[in-house]
C-alpha positions as CSV (number, residue, x, y, z in Angstrom):
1,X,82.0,6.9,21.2
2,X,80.1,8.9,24.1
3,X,78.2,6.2,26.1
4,X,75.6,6.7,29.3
5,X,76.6,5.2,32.1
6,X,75.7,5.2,35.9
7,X,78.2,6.1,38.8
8,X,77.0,3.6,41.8
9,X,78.1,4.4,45.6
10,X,80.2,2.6,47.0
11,X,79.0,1.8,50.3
12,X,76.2,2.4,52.2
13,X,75.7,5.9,53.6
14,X,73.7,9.3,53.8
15,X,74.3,11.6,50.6
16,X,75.9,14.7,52.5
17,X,77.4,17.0,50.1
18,X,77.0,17.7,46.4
19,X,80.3,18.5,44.8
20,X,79.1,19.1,41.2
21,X,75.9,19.9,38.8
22,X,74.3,18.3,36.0
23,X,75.7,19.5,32.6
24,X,79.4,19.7,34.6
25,X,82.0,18.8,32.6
26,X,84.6,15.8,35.0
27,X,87.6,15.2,34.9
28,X,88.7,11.1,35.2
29,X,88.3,11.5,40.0
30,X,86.9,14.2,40.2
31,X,83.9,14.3,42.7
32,X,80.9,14.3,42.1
33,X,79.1,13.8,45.8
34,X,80.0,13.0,49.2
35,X,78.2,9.9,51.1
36,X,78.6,10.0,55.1
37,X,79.3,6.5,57.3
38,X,79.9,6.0,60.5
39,X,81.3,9.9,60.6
40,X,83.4,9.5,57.8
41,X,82.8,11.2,54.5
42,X,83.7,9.1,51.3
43,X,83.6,11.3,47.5
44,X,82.2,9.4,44.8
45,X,84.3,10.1,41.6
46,X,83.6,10.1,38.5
47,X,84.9,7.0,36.9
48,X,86.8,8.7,33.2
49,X,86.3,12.4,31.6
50,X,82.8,12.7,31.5
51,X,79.7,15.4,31.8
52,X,77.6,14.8,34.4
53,X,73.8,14.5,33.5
54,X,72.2,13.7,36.4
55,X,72.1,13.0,40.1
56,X,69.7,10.2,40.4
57,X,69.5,10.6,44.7
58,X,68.4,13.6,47.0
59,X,70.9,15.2,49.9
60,X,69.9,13.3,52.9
61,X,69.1,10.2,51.2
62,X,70.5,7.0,52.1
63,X,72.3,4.7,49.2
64,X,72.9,1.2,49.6
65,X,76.3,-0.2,47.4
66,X,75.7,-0.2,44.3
67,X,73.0,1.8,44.1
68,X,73.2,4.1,40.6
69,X,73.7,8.0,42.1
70,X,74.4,9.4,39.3
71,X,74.5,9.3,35.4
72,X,76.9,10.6,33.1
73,X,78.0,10.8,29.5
74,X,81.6,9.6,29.0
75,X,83.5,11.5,26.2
């Protein structure tokens, strides 16, 4: 059953790059969004085959861990 979910980061960082746009339909690792720290560039994935509703921060923002940074709807 399709549920909503939220895909937090999983470190602290500056949102970077933006891999994919709402309505997209994932793949199970697929990336969603790149977060920078300390020069290195970390993809958040998405978690299972999904479509990708939302991305809940800005490029340039910083994200704490575990903040949400994006919703989906997995299949």
């Amino acid at each position: 059953m399709p549920d909503v979910r939220f895909v937090e980061s999983p470190l602290v960082g500056s949102v970077t790059l933006l891999h994919a746009q709402p309505g997209a339909e994932l793949r199970e690792g697929e990336a969603i969004l790149a977060i920078e720290s300390m020069k290195m560039l970390t993809d958040v994935c998405a978690p299972c085959a999904c479509t990708l509703v939302s991305i809940v921060v800005a490029l340039g923002e910083m994200v704490t861990d575990g903040q949400p940074v994006a919703e989906i709807l997995t299949k």
